[in-house]
C-alpha positions in Angstrom: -35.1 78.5 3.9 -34.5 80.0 0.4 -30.8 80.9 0.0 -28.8 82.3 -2.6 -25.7 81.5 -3.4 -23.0 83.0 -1.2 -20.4 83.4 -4.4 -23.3 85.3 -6.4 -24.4 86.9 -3.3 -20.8 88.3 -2.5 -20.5 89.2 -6.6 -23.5 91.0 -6.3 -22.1 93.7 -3.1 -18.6 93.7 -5.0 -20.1 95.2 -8.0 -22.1 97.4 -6.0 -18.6 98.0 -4.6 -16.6 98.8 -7.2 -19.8 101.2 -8.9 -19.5 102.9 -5.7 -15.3 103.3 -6.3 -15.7 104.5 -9.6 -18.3 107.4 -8.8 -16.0 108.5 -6.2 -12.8 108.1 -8.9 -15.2 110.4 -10.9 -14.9 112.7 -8.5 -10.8 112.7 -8.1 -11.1 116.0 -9.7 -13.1 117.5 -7.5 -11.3 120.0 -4.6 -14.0 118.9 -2.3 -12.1 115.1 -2.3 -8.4 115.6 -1.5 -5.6 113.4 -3.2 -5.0 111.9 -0.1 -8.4 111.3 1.5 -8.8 108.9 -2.3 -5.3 107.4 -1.4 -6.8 106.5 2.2 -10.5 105.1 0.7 -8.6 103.2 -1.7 -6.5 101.3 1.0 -9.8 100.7 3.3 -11.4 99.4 0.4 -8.8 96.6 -0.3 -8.4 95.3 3.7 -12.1 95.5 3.0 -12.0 93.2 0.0 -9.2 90.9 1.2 -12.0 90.3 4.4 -14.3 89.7 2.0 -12.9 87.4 0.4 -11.7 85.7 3.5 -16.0 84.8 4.4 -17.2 84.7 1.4 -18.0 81.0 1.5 -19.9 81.5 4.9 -22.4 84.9 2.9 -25.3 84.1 1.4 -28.0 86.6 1.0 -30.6 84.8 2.9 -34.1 85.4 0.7 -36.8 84.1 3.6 -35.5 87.8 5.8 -36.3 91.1 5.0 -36.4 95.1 6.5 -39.9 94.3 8.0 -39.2 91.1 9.7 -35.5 92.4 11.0 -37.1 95.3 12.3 -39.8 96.0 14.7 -42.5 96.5 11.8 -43.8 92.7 12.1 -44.7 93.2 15.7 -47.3 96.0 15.5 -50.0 93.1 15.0 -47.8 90.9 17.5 -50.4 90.0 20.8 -48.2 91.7 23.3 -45.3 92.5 21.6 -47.4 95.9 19.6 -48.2 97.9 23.0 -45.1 99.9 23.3 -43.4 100.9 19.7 -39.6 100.0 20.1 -38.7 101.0 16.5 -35.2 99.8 16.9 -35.4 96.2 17.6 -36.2 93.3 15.8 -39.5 91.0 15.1 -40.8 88.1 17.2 -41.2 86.1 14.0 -37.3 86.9 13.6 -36.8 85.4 16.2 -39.0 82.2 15.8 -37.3 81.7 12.3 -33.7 81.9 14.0 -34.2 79.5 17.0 -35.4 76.8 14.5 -32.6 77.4 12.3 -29.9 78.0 14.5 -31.3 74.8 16.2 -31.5 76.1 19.3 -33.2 73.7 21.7 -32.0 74.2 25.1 -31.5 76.8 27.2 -30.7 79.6 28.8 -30.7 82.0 26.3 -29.3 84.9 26.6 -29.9 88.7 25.2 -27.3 90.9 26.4 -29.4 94.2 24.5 -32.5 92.7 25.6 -34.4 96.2 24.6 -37.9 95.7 24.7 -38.0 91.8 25.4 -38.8 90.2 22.1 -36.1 87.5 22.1 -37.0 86.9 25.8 -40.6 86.0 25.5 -40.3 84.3 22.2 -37.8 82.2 23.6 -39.7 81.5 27.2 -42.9 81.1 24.5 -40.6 78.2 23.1 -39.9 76.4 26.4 -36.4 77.9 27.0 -35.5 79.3 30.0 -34.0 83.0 29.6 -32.2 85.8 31.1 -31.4 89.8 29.9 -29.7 92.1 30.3 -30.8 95.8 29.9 -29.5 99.6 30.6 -32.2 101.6 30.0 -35.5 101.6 32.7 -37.8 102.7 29.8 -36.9 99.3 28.2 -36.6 97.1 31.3 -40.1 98.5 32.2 -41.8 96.9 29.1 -40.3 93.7 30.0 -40.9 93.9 33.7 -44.5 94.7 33.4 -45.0 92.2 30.8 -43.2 89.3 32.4 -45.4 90.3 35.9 -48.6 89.8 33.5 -47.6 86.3 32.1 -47.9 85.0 35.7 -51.7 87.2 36.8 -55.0 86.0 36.6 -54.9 87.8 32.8 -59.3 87.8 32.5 -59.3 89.5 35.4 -56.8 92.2 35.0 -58.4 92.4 31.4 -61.8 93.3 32.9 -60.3 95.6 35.5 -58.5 98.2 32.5 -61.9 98.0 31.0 -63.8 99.2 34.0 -61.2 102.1 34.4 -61.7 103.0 30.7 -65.3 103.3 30.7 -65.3 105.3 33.8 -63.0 107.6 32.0 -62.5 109.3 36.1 -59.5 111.1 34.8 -61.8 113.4 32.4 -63.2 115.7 35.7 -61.6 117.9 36.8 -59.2 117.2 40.1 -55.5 116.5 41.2 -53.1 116.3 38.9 -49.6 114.0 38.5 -47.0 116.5 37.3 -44.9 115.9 34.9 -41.3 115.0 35.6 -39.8 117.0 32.4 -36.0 116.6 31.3 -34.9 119.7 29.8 -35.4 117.5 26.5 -38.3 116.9 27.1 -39.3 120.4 28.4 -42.7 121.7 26.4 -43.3 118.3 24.6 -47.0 118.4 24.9 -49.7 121.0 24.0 -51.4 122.0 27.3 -54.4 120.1 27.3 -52.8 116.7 26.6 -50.0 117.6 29.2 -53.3 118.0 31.6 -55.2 115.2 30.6 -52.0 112.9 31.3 -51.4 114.3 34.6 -55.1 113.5 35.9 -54.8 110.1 34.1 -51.8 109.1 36.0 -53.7 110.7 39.1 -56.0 108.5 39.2 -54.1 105.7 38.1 -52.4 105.7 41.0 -55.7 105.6 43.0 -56.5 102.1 42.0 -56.5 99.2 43.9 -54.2 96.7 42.9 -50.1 97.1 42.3 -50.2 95.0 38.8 -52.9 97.0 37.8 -51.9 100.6 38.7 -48.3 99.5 37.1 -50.2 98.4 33.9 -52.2 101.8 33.8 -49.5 104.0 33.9 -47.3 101.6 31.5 -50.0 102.2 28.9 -49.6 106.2 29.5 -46.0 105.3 28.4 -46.8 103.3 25.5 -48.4 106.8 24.0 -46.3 109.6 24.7 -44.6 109.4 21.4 -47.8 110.2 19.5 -49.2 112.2 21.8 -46.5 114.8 21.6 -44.7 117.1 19.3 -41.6 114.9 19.5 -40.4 111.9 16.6 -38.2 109.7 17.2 -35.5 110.2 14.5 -32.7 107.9 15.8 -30.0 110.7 16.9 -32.4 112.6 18.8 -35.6 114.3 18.9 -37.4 115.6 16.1 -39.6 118.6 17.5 -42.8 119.6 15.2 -43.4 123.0 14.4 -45.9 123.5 16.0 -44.1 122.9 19.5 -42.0 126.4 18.8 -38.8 124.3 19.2 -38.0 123.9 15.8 -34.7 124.7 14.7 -33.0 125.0 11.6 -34.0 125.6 7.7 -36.6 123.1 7.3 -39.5 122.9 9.7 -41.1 119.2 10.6 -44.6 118.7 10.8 -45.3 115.2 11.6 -49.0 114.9 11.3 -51.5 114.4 13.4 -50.9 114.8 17.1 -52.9 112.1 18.7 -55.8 114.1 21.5 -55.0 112.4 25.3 -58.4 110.7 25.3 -58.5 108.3 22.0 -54.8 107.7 22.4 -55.1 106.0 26.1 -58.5 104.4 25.4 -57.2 102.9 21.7 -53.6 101.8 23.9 -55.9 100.4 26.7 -58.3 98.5 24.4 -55.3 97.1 22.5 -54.2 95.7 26.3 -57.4 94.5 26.9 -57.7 92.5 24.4 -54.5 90.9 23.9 -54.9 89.8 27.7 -58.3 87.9 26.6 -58.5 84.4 28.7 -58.7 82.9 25.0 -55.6 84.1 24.3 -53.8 81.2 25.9 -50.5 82.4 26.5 -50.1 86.1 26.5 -47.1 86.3 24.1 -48.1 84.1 21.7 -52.1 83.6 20.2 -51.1 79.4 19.1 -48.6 79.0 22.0 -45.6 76.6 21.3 -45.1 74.8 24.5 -47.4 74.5 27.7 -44.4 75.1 30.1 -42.8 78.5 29.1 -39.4 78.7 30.1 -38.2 81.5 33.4 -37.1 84.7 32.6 -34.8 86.9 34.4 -34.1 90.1 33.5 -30.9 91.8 34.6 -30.6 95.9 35.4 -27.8 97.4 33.9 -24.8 97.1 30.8 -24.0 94.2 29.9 -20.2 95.3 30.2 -21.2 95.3 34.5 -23.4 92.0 34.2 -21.7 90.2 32.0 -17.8 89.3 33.8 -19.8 88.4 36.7 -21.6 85.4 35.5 -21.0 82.1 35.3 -18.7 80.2 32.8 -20.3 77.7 30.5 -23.7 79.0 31.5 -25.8 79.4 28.2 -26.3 77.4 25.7 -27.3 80.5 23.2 -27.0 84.4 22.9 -29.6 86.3 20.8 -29.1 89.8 20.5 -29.0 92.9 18.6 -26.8 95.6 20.2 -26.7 99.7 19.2 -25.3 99.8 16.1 -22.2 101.7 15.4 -24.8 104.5 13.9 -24.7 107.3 16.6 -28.0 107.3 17.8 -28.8 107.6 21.1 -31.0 106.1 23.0 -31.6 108.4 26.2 -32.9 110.9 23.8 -34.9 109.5 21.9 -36.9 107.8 24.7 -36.2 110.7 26.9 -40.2 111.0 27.6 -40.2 107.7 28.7 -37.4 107.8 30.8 -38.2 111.5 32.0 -41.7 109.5 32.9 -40.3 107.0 34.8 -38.4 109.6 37.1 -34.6 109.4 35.0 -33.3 112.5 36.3 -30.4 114.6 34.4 -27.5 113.0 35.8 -29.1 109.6 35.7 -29.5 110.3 32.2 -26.0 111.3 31.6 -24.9 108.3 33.8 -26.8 106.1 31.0 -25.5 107.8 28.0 -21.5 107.0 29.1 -22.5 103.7 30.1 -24.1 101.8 27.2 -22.3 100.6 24.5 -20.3 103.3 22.9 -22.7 104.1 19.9 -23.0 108.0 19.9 -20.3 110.6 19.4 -21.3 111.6 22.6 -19.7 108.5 24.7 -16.4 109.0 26.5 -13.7 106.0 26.7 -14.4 103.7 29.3 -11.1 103.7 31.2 -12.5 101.2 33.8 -12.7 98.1 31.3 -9.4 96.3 32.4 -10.8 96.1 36.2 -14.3 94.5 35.0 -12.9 92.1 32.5 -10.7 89.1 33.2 -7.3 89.1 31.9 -7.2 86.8 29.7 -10.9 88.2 28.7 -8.7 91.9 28.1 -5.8 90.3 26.6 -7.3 88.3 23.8 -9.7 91.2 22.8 -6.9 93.8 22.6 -4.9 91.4 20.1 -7.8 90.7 17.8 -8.8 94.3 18.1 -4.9 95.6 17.1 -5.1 92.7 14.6 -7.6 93.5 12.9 -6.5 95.1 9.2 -9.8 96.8 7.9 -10.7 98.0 11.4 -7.0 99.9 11.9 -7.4 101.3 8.6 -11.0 102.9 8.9 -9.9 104.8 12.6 -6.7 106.0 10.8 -8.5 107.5 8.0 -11.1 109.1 10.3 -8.8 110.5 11.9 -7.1 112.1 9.1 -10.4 113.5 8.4 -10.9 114.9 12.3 -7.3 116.3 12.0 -7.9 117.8 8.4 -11.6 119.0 9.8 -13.3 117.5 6.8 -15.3 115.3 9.2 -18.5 116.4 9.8 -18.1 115.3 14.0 -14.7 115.4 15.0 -16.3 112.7 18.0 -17.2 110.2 14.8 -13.5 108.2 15.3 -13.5 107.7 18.9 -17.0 106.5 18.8 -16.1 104.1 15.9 -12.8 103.1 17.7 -14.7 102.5 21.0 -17.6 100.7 19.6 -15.4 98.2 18.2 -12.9 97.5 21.5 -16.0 97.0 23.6 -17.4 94.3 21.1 -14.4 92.7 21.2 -14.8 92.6 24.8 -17.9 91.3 24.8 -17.6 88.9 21.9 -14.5 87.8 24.2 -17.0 87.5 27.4 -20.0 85.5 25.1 -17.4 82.6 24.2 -16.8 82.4 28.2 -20.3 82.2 29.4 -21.3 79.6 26.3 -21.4 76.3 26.6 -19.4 74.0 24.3 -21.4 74.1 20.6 -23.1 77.6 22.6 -24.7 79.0 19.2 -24.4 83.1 19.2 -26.8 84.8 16.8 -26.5 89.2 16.1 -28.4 91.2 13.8 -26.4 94.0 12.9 -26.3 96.9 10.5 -22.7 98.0 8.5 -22.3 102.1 8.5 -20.0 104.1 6.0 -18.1 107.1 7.4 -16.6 110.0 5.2 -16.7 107.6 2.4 -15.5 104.5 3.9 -17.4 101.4 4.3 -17.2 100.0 7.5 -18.1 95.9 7.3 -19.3 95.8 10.7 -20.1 91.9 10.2 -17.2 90.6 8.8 -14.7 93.3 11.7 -17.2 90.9 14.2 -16.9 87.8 12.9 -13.2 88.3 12.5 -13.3 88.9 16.8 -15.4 85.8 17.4 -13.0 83.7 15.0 -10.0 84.8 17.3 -12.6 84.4 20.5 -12.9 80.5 19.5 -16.1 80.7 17.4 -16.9 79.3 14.1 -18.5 81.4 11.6 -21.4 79.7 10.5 -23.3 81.3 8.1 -23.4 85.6 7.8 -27.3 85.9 5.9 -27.4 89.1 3.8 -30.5 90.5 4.1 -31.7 90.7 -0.1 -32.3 94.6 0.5 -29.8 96.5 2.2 -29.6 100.3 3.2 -28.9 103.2 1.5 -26.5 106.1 3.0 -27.3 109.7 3.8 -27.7 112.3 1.2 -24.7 114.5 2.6 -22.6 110.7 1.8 -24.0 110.5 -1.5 -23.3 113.9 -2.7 -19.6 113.9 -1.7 -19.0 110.2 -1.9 -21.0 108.5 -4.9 -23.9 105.7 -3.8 -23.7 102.6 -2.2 -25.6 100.2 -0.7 -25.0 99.2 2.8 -25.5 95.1 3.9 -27.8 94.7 6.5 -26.7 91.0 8.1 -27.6 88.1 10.8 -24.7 86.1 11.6 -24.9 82.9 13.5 -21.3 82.2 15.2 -21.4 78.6 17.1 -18.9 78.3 19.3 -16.3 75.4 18.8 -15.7 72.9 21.6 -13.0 73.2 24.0 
């Protein structure tokens, strides 16, 4: 592991800090920053650097990572892991690299955001048993169906999609599935695709075999992306021009729309082939371990699943929850979920119950009745406690008050975000076993000018929760900020971080 060292790496953010602080002092003149929106930055920025300094000892940009392999970019060649694109989690090599470094060699493991399943068949690869938790069905399905596969006769299944590609039945004419549209979702497709997906899933569902009708229809959902007008775009949507949704100044045109017909067959080759008998095991082409570990997959949030398990149960947590970037997730995989039969107020019910991460997401008022006492008690200190954190919500709130912020739904989302993380961080030290290691990718945001260390607010909760900071590994590269940020607030780059927490015994 090539690291450098964690007093140059630190050096190196502060003076992008400080560049940052004096392009905004540059801009003390302008009426567009108010004397006492700089008064309020300024005081962020020191709780900011007092935290800092606090972990500096334990950052250390961490040269073996980068945006590819923290990202879901290394797994489009992944066996497995490249059928269905889930652009916001992380790489099965990321997770390889972290068990061996973390030393992580016993299980359970557990992924409380398990998302589409990466650190719960890299870990089973390894020989660990391991159990998830996940809200949304669109997710959950691409684990299910894999997990149902890694147990199947996989040659056989193999040769079975190939027979139902070459007949190609769903290319004559006859019955039709309809499709279950969202009103998000409403007009996605041009007409023809629409039609060839609705005989595809026709017959589909016409073919003998449960495993094999599931894994038909999965692939139909591995493709809707690129067969319809929609991008994903993180907050929502993005509609082409071509669908006659557009809205706004500037109209999108994202390329080519895949037709219905190379789409499935490419997606159904791609399955065929990674289910090859020479394969060996399905998730990994030079598997690890003969025996891989169980996995369990649980329904749901992890704020329902997690107070009701066991204490002392895991011996690691791998994870990567939302990040505190407003996106949200039931839109941008409303096709999928519209697919899967997630009906409007399903799809509300989703959106209020995942971790608050969009300006959309009320307070959850029923948290005290799900968590333990002491669980609620010790979260609410460290969250009160916590100097950079109380700092950032009162300045964004200034900013909703003084309607300079550009969502006046921005600080509740930011407040709520961080008091459900502390309850969770709170939970994770209760379910770990002594020496339980706890690894997060995470991403810091910046708000209306203020920089928001979303690694070192969390490490500061798991501290409090009984964990020792280990090691917080800056990414080399991190992340710019939107233009709107830049041309009001001056440039600054954003740390991108993995931080391994172990927890101390008791």
């Amino acid at each position: 592991m090539i690291v450098r060292s964690p007093h140059v790496a630190l050096a190196g953010y502060r003076a992008k800090e400080f560049a940052a602080m004096d392009e905004l002092t540059g801009l003390a003149e302008s009426p567009r920053l108010s004397d006492e929106v700089l008064r309020q930055l300024e005081k962020v920025r020191r709780a900011d650097g007092q935290l800092q300094a606090h972990f500096a000892s334990k950052m250390s940009v961490n040269e073996d990572l980068d945006r590819t392999l923290v990202s879901f970019q290394a797994n489009k060649s992944e066996v497995g892991h490249r059928w269905c694109k889930y652009k916001e989690g992380f790489s099965a090599e990321l997770i390889r690299y972290v068990i061996k470094e973390a030393r992580i060699r016993s299980g359970p493991v557990l992924d409380p955001f398990a998302g589409s399943g990466t650190t719960l068949f890299v870990a089973s690869e390894c020989g660990l048993d391991v159990e998830g938790i996940e809200l949304l069905p669109s997710s959950a399905e691409i684990i299910d169906v894999r997990a149902a596969i890694a147990t199947c006769e996989r040659g056989k299944l193999a040769r079975g999609i190939r027979r139902f590609a070459e007949g190609a039945s769903w290319e004559k004419e006859g019955d039709v599935v309809g499709f279950p549209h969202l009103r998000i979702t409403a007009g996605a497709f041009p007409p023809d695709t629409e039609k060839g997906l609705g005989r595809y899933l026709w017959e589909a569902a016409q073919v003998k075999g449960a495993l094999l009708r599931r894994l038909l229809r999965f692939a139909a959902m591995c493709i809707l992306e690129s067969i319809s007008y929609t991008r994903k775009d993180g907050q929502y949507l993005r509609w082409d021009q071509r669908s006659g949704r557009c809205v706004g100044k500037k109209r999108f045109d994202k390329g080519r729309i895949v037709p219905f017909g190379e789409a499935i067959r490419g997606k159904l080759a791609d399955i065929a082939a990674d289910l090859a008998e020479d394969h060996g095991l399905l998730f990994d082409p030079a598997p690890k371990t003969a025996h891989p570990g169980e996995i369990t997959l649980h329904r749901g949030s992890c704020l329902d699943v997690m107070p009701k398990m066991g204490s002392r149960r895991f011996s690691a947590i791998v994870t990567s929850p939302p990040y505190c970037n407003r996106y949200d997730y039931t839109r941008t995989y409303a096709l999928e979920l519209a697919m899967l039969g997630v009906g409007e107020d399903e799809l509300r019910r989703l959106r209020q119950s995942m971790l608050s991460c969009t300006v959309e997401n009320c307070e959850k008022t029923d948290l005290d009745a799900k968590f333990s006492p002491e669980c609620f008690a010790a979260a609410k200190e460290a969250f009160e406690a916590q100097e950079v954190l109380t700092r950032v919500l009162r300045y964004l709130e200034f900013c909703r008050v003084d309607g300079c912020i550009n969502n006046p739904g921005i600080p509740r989302m930011v407040r709520n975000y961080f008091w459900e993380s502390a309850l969770l961080i709170n939970e994770s030290a209760r379910v770990l076993k002594p020496n339980g290691v706890f690894v997060m990718v995470n991403d810091n945001v910046r708000y209306q000018g203020a920089h928001v260390p979303v690694d070192l607010i969390l490490s500061d909760f798991a501290e409090k929760a009984g964990f020792e900071v280990e090691t917080i590994w800056v990414l080399p590269k991190g992340k710019g900020n939107s233009s709107q940020q830049m041309g009001l607030h001056g440039r600054e780059e954003i740390r991108k971080c993995v931080y391994i927490w172990r927890l101390q015994r008791r």
